[in-house]
RODODREN-589988 format. One record per residue: residue number from 1; x, y, z of N, C-alpha, C, O in turn. Coordinates in nm, 3 decimals. Layout:
NODE   n    n_px    n_py    n_pz   ca_px   ca_py   ca_pz    c_px    c_py    c_pz    o_px    o_py    o_pz
NODE NUM       X       Y       Z       X       Y       Z       X       Y       Z       X       Y       Z
...
% end
This chain:
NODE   n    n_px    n_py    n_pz   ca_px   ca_py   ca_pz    c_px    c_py    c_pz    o_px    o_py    o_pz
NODE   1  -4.574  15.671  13.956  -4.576  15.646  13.815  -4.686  15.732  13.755  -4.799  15.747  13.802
NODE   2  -4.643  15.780  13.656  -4.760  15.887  13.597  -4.745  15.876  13.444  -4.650  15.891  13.368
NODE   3  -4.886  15.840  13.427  -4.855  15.818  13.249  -4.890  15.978  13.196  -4.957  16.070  13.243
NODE   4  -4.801  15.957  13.061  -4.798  16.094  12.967  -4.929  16.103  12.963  -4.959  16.207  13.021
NODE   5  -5.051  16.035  12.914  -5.177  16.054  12.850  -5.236  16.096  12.969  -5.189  16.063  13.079
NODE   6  -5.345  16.173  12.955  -5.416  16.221  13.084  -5.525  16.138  13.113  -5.577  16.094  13.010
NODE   7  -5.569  16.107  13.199  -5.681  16.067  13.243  -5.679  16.109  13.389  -5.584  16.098  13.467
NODE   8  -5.813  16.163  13.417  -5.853  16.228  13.527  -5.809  16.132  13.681  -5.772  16.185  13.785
NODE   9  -5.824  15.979  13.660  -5.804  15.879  13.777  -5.756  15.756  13.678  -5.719  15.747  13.561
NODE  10  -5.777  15.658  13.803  -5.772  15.499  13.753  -5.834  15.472  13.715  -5.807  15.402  13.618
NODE  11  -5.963  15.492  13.741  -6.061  15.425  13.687  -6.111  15.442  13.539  -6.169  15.359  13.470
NODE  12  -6.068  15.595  13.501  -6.074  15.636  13.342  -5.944  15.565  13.309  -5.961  15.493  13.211
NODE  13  -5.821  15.561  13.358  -5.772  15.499  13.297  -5.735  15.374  13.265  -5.639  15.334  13.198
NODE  14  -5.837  15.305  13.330  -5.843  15.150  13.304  -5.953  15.150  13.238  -5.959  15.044  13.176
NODE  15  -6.040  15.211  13.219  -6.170  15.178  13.113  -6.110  15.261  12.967  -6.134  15.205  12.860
NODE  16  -6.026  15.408  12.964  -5.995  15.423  12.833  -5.858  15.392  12.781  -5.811  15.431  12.674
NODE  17  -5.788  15.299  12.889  -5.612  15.250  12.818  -5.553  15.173  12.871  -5.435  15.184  12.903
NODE  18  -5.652  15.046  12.897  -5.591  14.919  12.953  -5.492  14.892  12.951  -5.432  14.863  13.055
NODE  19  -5.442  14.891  12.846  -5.308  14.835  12.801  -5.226  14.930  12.872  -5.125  14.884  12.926
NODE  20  -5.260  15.105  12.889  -5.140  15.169  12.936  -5.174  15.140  13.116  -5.079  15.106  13.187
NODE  21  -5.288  15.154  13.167  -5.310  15.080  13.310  -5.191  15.005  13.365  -5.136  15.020  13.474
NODE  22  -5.143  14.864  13.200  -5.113  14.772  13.256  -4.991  14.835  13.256  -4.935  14.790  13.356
NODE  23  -4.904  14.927  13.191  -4.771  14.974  13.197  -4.745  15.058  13.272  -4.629  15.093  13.252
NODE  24  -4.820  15.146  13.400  -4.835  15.170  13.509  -4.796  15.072  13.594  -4.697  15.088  13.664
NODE  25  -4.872  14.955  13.598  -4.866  14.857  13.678  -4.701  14.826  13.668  -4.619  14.866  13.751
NODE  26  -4.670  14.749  13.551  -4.537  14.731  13.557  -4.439  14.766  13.540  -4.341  14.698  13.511
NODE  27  -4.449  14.911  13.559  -4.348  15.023  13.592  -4.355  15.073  13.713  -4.295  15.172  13.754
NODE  28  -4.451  14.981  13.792  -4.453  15.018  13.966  -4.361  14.906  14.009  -4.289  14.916  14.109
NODE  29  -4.363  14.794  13.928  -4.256  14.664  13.961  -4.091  14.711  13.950  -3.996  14.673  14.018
NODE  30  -4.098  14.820  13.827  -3.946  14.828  13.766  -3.860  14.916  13.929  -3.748  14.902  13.979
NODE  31  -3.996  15.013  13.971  -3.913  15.104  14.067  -3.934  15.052  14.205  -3.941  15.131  14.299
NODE  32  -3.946  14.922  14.223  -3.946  14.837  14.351  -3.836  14.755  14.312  -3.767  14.714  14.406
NODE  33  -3.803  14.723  14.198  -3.715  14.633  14.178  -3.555  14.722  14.208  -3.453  14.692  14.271
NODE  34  -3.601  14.860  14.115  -3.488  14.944  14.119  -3.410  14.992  14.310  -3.296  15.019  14.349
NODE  35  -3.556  14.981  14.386  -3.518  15.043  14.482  -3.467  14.939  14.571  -3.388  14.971  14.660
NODE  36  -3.515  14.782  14.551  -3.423  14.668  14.628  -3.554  14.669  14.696  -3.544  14.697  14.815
NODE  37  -3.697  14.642  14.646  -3.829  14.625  14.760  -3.861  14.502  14.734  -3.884  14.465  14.619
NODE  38  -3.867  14.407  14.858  -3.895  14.289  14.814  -4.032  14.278  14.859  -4.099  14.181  14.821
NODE  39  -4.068  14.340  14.914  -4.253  14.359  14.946  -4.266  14.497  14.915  -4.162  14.562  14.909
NODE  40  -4.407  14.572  14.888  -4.416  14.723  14.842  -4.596  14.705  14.807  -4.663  14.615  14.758
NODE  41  -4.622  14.815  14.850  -4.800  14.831  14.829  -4.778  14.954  14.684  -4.693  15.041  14.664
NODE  42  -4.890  14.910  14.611  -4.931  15.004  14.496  -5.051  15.081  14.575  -5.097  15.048  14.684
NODE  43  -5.092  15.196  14.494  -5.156  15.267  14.574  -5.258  15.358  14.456  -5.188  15.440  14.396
NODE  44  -5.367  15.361  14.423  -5.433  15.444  14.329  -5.518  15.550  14.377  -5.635  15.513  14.391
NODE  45  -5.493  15.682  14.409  -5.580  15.735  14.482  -5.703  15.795  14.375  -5.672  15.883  14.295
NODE  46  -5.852  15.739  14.378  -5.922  15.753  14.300  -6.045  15.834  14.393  -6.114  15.786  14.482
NODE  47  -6.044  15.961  14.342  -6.151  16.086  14.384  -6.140  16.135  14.542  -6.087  16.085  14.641
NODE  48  -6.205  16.237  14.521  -6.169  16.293  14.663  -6.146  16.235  14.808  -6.060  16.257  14.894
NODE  49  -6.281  16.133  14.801  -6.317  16.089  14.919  -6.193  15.973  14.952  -6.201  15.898  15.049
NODE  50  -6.105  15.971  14.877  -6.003  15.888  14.886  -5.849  15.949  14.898  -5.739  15.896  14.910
NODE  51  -5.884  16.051  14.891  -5.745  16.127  14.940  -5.695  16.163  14.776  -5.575  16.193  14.776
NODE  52  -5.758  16.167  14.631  -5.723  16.243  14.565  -5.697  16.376  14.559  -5.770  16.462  14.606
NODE  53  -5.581  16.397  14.494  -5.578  16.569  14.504  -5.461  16.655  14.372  -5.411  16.766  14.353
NODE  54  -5.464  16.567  14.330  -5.400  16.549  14.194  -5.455  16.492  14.080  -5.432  16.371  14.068
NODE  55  -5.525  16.548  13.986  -5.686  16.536  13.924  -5.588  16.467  13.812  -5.654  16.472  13.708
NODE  56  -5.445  16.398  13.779  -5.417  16.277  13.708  -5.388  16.156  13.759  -5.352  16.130  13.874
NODE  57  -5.409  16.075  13.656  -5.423  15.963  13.699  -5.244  15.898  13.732  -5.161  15.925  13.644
NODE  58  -5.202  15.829  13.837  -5.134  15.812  13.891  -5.106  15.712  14.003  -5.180  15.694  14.100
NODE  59  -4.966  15.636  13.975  -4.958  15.546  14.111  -4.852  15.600  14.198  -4.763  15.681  14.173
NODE  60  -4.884  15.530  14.319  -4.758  15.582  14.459  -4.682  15.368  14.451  -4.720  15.269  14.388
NODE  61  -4.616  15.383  14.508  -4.515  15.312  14.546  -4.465  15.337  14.690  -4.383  15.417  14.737
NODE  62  -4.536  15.249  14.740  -4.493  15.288  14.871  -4.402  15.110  14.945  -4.455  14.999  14.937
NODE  63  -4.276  15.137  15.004  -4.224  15.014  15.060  -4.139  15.094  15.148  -4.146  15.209  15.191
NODE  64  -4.043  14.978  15.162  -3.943  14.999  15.264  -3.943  14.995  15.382  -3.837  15.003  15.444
NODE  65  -4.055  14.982  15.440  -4.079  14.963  15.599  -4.232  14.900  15.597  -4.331  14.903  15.524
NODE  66  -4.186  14.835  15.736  -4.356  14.773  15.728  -4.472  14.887  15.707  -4.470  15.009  15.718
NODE  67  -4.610  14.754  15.661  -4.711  14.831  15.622  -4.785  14.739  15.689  -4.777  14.616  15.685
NODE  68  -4.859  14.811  15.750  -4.947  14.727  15.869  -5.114  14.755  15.752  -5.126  14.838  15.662
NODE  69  -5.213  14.659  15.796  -5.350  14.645  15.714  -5.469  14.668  15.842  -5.457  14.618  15.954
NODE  70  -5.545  14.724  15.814  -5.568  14.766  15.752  -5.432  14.931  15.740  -5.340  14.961  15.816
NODE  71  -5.473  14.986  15.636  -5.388  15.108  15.604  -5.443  15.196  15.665  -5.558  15.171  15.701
NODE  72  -5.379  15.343  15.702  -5.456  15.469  15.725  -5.375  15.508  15.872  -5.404  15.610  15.934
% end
């Protein structure tokens, strides 16, 4: 999910567009719902040391097969 407005990560974009944060969020529901995921991890990769590499802000959707915890 990638919103039109830019913000560099999550974290700018939850401190400058909450409200759009939250339509990220539940447009990560619409394409779990779309894809038939009845479990599914959201995923925010925020700065390098986290596996950013795409300097917008953005969610993954990841399901369909197990996801074991810790992740990695």
């Amino acid at each position: 999910m990638i919103p039109k407005a830019h913000y560099k990560n999550a974290a700018e974009l939850a401190a400058g567009a909450p409200r759009l944060a939250a339509d990220v969020l539940a447009e990560t529901r619409a394409v779990a719902d779309e894809e038939k995921l009845d479990s599914y991890r959201v995923v925010f990769n925020t700065g390098s040391g986290a596996g950013q590499t795409v300097w917008h802000a953005h969610a993954h959707v990841l399901g369909g097969r197990g996801l074991e915890w810790p992740p990695g």
